[in-house]
Each structure stands twice: as C-alpha cells, then as structure tokens.
C-alpha positions, 0 to 999 in steps of 0.5 A: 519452489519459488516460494521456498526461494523467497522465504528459506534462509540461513540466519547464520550462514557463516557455519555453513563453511564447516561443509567443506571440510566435512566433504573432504573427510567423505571423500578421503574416507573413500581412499586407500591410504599409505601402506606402513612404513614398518610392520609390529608383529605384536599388535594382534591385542588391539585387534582384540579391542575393536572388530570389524562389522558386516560390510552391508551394515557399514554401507548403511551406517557410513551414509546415515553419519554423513547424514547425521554431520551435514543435518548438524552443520545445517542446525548450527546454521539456523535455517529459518522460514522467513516472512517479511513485511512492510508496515506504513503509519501514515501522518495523513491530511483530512480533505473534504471534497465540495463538489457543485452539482448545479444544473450549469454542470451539465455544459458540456464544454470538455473535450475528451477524445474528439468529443464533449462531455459534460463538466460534471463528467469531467470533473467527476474523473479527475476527482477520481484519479486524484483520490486514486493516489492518496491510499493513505488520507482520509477523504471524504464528500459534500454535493452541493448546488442550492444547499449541502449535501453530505455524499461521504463521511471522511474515510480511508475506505476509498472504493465507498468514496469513489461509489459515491462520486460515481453516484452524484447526479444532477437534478431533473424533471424527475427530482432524481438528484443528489441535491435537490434544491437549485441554486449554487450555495459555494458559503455553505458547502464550505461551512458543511465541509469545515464543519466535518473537518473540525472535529478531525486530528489530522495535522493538515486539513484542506478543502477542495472546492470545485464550482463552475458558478458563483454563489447564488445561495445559501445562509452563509457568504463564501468570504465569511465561510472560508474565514471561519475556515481559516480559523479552524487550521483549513486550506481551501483549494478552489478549482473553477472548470469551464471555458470562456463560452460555455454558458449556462442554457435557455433551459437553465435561466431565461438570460443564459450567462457565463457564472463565474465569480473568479474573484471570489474564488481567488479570495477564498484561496488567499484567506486560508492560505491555499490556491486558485485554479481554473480549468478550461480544459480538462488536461488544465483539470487534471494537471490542476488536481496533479499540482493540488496533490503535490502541495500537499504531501501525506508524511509515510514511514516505512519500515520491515518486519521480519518474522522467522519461524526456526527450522534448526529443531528440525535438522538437529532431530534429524542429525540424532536420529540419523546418527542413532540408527547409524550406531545401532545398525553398526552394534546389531551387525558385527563381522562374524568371528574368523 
C-alpha cells in the first residue's frame, strides 16, 4: 500500500471535480421526483417508442454505467504510475593521498578513549572518514616511507580505496611491509602522487601529504617536488601528526630524535598555494582532515527525473467495457409486454 501511495498520481487532476457531479446525478437518480402538474391523456404513443426492462436487468445495467462514467472521469484525469529520480554530475576534485609509512608511525603518542594507539592508526582512520565524505571525487593512494609505492589508482570505487588504506602496514622483522625500504622520501611520494595527477581532467587537483618526519630519502628534494607540482595546477595539503615528545625509539635509530621538518612542510604548502597542519592530537587530526574538506568543495547538480508509465489505457478500457455489457445486459432483458 505504501507503495502505491509513493508512485500513483494524477497528472491532471483538475478533471476529477467531474466526480461531483456525476455523484449527484447517482444520487438524485435514486429519488422519486415531482408528481405532473397536468396529466395528457394522449401520450400513450411515446410509451410505444420506449419499453421498460426487467427490473433484475436494471440493477446490473445502472451500477456497471456508473461504473463506466467514474472509470471515464478517471482516464481523462490521466492517472499515472510514477517514478522519480535524482540524478547528480559531479564536477569532482582528483586528490592523491601520500600517506608516510616509515617505521616512526608506529609512535604511539595518539590517545583514543583513555589509550594510545599508533599514529599510523590514527592517521589511517581520519583518512578514513575523510574519504567517507567525498562519495563524488576520484581519489586515489601512495604509501611511502624510503620510496613510493602506489596502494590505489584514483578511483571513485571508495570501498576498494578504503580496503587499501586498511591494508598499509609498516615494515617488519619479517619484511611484510607495504614498502619495504626505510627511510622517509616526502620529494618523491610527492612526485609519484603528481605524476598520477598529471594525466587527470579534473578542474582542481590537490595532494594530501601526511608525514610524521622529514625527508631523508629519495632522488628528488620535496621543494622541487612540490614546484614541479605547482606547475602541473596541484595544491598540496601537508598534514604533519605527532606531539612534541614523541620520539623516534632506540629500536628505530641509535640517537632516537623528534623528525619533524615543519619548515619544510610549511614550504610545500605555500608553493602550490595550499595549507600546512599539524596534528598533536587526533580531535586536531581530525578537525585538520575536516577543514582540508571544507576548502575544497566538489561543485554537485541535482536534479529529477520523473518517469511516468500511463494507466488511462487501463481505465478507458474499463469504462467501454462496463458500458458495453451495461447496454447489452439492458437490450438482451426487455420487460415482458403487458
């Protein structure tokens, strides 16, 4: 029933007042009327014209021409099964997400419910959310830590980016890593991520940078990455995470020291015309991840498309049908004559 409430209309249901009247005459029909003012003993030969029918034949006949008249007020009100729907085009932005995998993300200086967890962790779910609301851009993933590693292509399949994201790991004893070289190489996951950029449409193309170090690796400088980036039309958000004490561990480097080069990542920013964050704890990450998706809105249309599928066939077939029997019932039952 529901349904039938959701998609039934009538496209013109101004011809539905006809009802009214049509109910009257049902109803007055039923009445006896006014008795003659004067009696004309000489019509007798208009009787003659017209003859009553059977009673039992009347009782069918009158409902199925009522039947007939409301199916026919109905037609003409063009009922109509009716289906809409909304349809988005999306002018989306093309992001790449350069995302540090380096041992040092294993600090655990993020606090979430009374306890630590690690900043790839942390970092991992606010991407996470952040992807969550941007269904309409093209998105896509590079791991780094001593070289770049592409996890995703740009994409608009968000549950095979986030499977990806969930799926980074940092490197082990075992060498089970997503990258397996050490180091942190900021110059090229920023070429590898511009480079997939390159080739895009889209009218706005940024780069999400999010490192807890400083470049210690790699061909190519992050300054001169990120001019060559600038010069391609890409913004580059640099996110650095990590408190102030959190320190890289003796089982990471012999003199275990704070890595960040904010400098730097403040330069990148400012060359290709973005902004630089950093996040010491992760309601700041994740408010960092908020205002990153407010400065860089997608431009959405909307609009709706109706499809109707006509049912007046339908009630018109029914109204000559009604009225079809209701005529042949009344011819096929005269009254018998007197």
């Amino acid at each position: 029933m529901s349904a039938f409430l959701v998609h039934f209309r009538f496209a013109q249901p101004g011809w539905l007042l006809l009802l009214l009247p049509a109910l009257m005459l049902i109803v007055l029909r039923r009445g006896r009327g006014a008795a003659a003012a004067v009696t004309f003993p000489n019509l007798s030969i208009l009787v003659s014209l017209g003859r009553r029918v059977r009673q039992s034949a009347w009782s069918f006949g009158l409902p199925l021409a009522c039947v007939a008249l409301l199916t026919a007020i109905l037609a003409m009100a063009r009922p109509v099964w009716r289906n809409e729907y909304q349809s988005r085009s999306a002018s989306g932005i093309d992001i790449m997400i350069a995302f540090d995998t380096s041992l040092s993300m294993a600090i655990d200086d993020f606090i979430l419910k009374g306890g630590n967890i690690t900043r790839i962790d942390a970092a991992r779910r606010v991407v996470d959310d952040f992807i969550t609301r941007r269904p309409d851009d093209r998105i896509g993933l590079v791991a780094f830590a001593g070289r770049p590693v592409s996890a995703s292509p740009i994409t608009l399949d968000h549950q095979w980016l986030r499977n990806s994201l969930k799926d980074l790991r940092l490197n082990d004893f075992q060498n089970l890593g997503t990258v397996k070289e050490s180091g942190t190489a900021i110059g090229s996951a920023i070429a590898a991520a511009a480079m997939r950029l390159d080739s895009r449409l889209a009218k706005s193309k940024i780069i999400v940078l999010i490192t807890d170090g400083a470049s210690n690796s790699g061909k190519i400088s992050p300054l001169e990455a990120a001019a060559h980036a600038k010069t391609l039309g890409i913004k580059i958000y640099t996110v650095a995470i990590g408190t102030e004490e959190g320190r890289v561990p003796g089982s990471i480097q012999t003199f275990p020291r704070q890595e960040f080069d904010l400098p730097t990542l403040n330069e990148i920013a400012r060359i290709t015309g973005a902004e630089h964050y950093w996040a010491q704890q992760l309601e700041a990450l994740e408010k960092t991840f908020r205002t990153i998706d407010s400065l860089e809105k997608t431009d959405l249309k909307s609009h709706a498309v109706i499809d109707d599928t006509e049912l007046f066939p339908w009630f018109i077939g029914a109204a000559i049908f009604s009225s079809l029997l209701a005529a042949i019932i009344i011819a096929l039952n005269p009254a018998p004559s007197p």
